[in-house]
N, C-alpha and C positions, 0 to 999 in steps of 0.2 A: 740560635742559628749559626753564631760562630763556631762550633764545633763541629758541624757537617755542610755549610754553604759554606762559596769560593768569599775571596775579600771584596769582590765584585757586589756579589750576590748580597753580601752582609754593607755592602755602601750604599747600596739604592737601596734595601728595607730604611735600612737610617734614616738616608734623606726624606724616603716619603710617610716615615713614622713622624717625622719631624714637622710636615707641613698637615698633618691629619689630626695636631695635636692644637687646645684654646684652652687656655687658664685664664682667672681671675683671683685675687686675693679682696680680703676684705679685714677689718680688726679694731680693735677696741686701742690701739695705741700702738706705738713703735718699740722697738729691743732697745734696752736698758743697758748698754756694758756697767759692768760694777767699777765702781770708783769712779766713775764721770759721772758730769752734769746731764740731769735728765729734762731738763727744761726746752730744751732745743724740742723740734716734734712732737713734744706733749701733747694728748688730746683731753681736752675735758672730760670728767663723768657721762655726760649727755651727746658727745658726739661722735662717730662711726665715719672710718676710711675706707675708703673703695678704692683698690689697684695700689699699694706698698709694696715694695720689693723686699726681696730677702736679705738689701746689705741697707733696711732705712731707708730704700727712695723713696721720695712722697707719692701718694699716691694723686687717683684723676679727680677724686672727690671727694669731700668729709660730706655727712648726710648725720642731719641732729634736729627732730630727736631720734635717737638709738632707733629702729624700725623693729618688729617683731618678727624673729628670724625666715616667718615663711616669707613675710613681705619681702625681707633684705634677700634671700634665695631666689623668690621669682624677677626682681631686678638682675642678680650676677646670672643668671641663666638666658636673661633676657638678651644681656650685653655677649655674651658666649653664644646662642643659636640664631636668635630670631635674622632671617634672610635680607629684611628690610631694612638692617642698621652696615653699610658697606662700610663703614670704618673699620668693623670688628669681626664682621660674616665671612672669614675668610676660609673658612671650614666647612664645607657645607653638610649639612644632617640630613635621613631619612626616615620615617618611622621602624623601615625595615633593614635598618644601618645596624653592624654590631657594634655596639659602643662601650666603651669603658668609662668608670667613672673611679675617679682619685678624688681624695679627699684630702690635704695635707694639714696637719698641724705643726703653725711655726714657731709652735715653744711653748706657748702659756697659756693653752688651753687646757680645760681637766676632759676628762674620756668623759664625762655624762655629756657637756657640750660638744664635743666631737660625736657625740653617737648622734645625738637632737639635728644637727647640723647634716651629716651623712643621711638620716633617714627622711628629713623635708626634700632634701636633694634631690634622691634618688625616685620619691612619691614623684614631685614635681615634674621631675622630666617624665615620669612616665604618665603623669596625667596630664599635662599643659602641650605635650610636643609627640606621646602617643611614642614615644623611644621608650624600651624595658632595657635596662641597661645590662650587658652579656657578663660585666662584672663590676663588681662593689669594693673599692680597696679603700681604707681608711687609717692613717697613722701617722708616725711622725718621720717622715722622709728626709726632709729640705726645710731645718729650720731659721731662724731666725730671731738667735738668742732663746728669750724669754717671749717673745712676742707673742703678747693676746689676742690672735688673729688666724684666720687659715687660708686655704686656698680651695679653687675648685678647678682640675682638670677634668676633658673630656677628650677622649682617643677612641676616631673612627680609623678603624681598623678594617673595615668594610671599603672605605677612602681611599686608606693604604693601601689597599688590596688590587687597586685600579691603577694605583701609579705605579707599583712596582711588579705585579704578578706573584706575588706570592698570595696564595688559596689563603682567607681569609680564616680558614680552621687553622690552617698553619702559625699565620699569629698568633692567635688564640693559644694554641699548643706553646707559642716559645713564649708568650706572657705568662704560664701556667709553671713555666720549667721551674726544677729545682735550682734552687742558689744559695751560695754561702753568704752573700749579705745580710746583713744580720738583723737591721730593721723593717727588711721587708716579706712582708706575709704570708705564707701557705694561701695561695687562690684557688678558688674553685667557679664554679656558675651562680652564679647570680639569681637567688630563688624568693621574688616580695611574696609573703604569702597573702597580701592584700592585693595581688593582680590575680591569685589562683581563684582565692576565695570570696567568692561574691557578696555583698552585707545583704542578707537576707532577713533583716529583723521586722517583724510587719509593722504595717503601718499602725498609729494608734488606731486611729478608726475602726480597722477592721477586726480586735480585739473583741474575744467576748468572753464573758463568765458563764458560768452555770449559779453563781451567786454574787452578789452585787451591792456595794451600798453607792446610791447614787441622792447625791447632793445637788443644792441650788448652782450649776455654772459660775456663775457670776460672781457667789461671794467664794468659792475654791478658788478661782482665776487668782482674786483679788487675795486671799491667804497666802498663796502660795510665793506671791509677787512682795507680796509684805516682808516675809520671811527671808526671800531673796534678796531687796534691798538694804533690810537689814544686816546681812554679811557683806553684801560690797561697799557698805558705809564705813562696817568697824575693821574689815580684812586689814588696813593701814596695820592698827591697833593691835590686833592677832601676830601678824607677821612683828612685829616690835617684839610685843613679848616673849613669842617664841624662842625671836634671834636673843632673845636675852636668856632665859636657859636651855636654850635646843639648838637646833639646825633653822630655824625658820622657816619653817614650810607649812605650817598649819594652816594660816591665812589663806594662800594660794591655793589649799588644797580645799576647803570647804569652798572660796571662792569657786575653784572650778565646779562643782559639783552644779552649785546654782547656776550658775553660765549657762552649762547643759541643761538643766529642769527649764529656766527661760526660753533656751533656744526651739524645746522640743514643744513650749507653750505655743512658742509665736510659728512654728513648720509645721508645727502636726496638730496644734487644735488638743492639747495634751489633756488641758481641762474643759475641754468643748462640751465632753459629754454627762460633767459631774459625777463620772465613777471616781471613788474612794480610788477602788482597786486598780483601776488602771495607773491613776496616780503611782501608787507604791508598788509598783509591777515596774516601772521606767524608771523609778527612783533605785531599784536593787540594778535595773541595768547600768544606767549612770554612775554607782558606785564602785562598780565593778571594771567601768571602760573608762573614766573620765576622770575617777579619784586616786588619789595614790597613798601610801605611809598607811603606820599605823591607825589614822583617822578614819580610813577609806573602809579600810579590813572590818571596822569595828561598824560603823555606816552599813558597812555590807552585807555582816551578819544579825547586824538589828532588824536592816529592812524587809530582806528575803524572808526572816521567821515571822516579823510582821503581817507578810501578807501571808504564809500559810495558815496564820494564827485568826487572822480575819476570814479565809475559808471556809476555816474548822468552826469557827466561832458562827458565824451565818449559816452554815450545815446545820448546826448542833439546835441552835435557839428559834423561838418562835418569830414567825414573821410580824408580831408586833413589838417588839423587842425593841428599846431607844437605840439611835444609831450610839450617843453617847456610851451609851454602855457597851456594847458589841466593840467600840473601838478604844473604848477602857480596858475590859478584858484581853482585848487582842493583844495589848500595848503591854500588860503585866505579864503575858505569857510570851511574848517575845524577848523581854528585858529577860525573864529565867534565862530563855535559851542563851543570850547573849552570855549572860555569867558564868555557864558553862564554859565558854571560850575564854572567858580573861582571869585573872586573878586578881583584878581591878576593883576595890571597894569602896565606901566612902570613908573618908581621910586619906587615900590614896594622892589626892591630888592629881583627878585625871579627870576625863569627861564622864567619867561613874560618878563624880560628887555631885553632878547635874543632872543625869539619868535617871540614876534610882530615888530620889526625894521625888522628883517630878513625877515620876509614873504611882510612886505610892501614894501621891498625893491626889493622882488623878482618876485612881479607883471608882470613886464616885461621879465621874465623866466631866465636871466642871473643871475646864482646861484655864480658865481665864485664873482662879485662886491658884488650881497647879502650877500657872505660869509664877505667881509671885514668889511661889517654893523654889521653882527654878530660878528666880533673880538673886532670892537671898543666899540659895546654895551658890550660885557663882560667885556673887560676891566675898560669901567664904572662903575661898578658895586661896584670896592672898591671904590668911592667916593661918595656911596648911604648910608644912613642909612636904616635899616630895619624896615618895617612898616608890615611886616605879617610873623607868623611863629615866631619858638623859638628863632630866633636870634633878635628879637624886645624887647628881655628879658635885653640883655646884655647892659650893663649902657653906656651912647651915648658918654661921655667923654671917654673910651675906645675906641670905634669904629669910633670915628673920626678922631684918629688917624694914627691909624695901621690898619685896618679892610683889610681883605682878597677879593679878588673877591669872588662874591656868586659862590658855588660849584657846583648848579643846574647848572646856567646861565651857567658859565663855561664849563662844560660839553654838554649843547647842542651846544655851540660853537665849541668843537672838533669834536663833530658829522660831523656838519656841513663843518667844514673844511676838514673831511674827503671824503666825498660827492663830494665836490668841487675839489678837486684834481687829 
């Protein structure tokens, strides 16, 4: 605006940009100057700041334990919008407000948690407060040393627009302008494609086959739940190993899968009806939406062939056919297709050192003996060196020592055993 409005014109946008604006910061600890003492302001592993400033001032609260970021979101939004807290509502919101949203990182955050943090944000406001925010700005602005923490602004512009008369496209337009500043972003509009696009996934229920293997309820409910507990029991263990030759994600990422299969038990009645198939039908979508890393990829293309393989398999054979066997056969012919995608074999050191014994062992459809193939092949796995993937990194006089069972492997053997039980 300064290049085409009077100084008048550009002192009341200011001032009423100024009062249409509410931030919040939140952080894992305070900036660190090098060579000073960091003990002063310290926060423990477990405890979380609310409202720290940018030069070190304390903030209004420590909250411990840590919350899980949507929690810690829906509180700093809470403290920013909600009308009924006069302390803080000094801004007030509409669902039909243009709103901007900033995201600030104040030093020593990495870009995956800034992006995790940006995109709960901006869900949030737009699910709890029914505000789409007109735009999305996310980076390092206004930092704060090193400081592992961010902030959250929100600018109505629509507000603005009342106190001082400039058309609220006009904002928009001079928020949007070119600048030589160097950390801040090419904007554009603001586009969730989860406000566009509707989740239309049906319900289980209303699923149906033209082929089908349907099982007792009761004891699938209770396999499935097996199998579950037993990853949220050893996840500790997984993620250990992992962070010992990897990134550590393994744990968390079969954990999540199960999360998902549980949740879809206890809201949609997942195993209500004893179909196999609808089972393994939610299981490729959970792989797909809920898992991540190469664990997920591999899950992903197990399952999907799985169930075409079970299809094909129930198409193909007679209807007196044991289920054991029909879901024998499916399980060989999906492992093929899987091999096509990896180069993963056994001695590899990867979750193939548990796959392929297990299914060739399960030919003859007795899952309980396949299971013990699959305990002893895990167990193998700490006397393997690793020939694919990041732990092929780790120097061999190390890992020949002490090396860990692989954490995949591992984990489809609790699968597995839960199955089996």
């Amino acid at each position: 605006m300064s290049a085409t409005g009077s100084f008048e014109e550009v002192v009341a946008l200011g001032q009423a940009a100024g009062i249409s604006l509410v931030t919040i910061s939140a952080g894992l600890d305070h900036c660190h100057v090098p060579g000073r003492p960091t003990a002063y302001g310290e926060l423990d592993l477990t405890t979380l700041e609310i409202g720290m400033g940018i030069h070190n001032e304390p903030g209004v609260q420590t909250v411990s334990p840590i919350p899980p970021i949507d929690v810690l979101i829906d509180r700093l939004l809470q403290y920013m919008i909600l009308p009924s807290d006069r302390d803080r509502a000094y801004v007030p919101f509409e669902p039909t407000d243009e709103v901007v949203l900033l995201v600030n990182n104040l030093g020593g955050l990495s870009t995956l948690e800034m992006r995790a943090v940006t995109q709960v944000a901006a869900t949030q406001i737009r699910k709890n407060y029914s505000i789409t925010p007109s735009r999305v700005v996310a980076g390092t602005f206004m930092t704060s040393l090193n400081a592992p923490a961010f902030s959250l602004t929100l600018f109505n512009s629509t507000y603005t627009a009342k106190q001082c008369g400039v058309p609220v496209y006009k904002i928009l337009e001079y928020f949007d302008a070119e600048t030589d500043a160097l950390s801040w972003p090419k904007t554009h509009k603001y586009n969730d494609a989860t406000a566009l696009v509707e989740h239309n996934t049906a319900s289980v229920d209303s699923l149906s086959y033209t082929v089908d293997i349907v099982v007792d309820p009761a004891t699938l409910d209770r396999k499935l739940r097996n199998a579950a507990a037993n990853i949220i029991a050893i996840e500790p263990k997984l993620t250990e190993w992992d962070t010992e030759m990897g990134d550590g994600d393994c744990g968390k990422t079969i954990e999540a899968g199960v999360l998902a299969l549980l949740q879809a038990m206890d809201e949609e009645g997942l195993a209500r009806s004893g179909s196999v198939l609808r089972v393994v039908d939610a299981i490729v979508r959970i792989t797909e939406d809920r898992m991540g890393g190469t664990l997920g990829a591999v899950f992903g293309i197990f399952f999907a062939a799985l169930f075409n393989s079970l299809v094909a398999t129930l198409s193909a054979m007679p209807n007196n056919t044991p289920v054991e066997k029909i879901i024998a056969m499916a399980t060989t012919e999906a492992l093929a297709s899987l091999r096509v995608h990896t180069p993963a074999k056994e001695g590899d050191r990867t979750v193939m050192d548990v796959m392929i014994p297990f299914v060739e062992a399960f030919k003859d459809g007795d899952i309980a003996e396949a299971a013990k193939v699959a305990k002893a092949a895990a167990e193998g796995t700490k006397k393997l060196l690793p020939k694919l993937g990041r732990a092929t990194y780790v120097s061999s006089s190390y890992t020949r020592y002490v090396l860990p069972p692989d954490p995949g492997a591992w984990g489809v053997h609790e699968l597995i055993q839960g199955l089996a039980a």
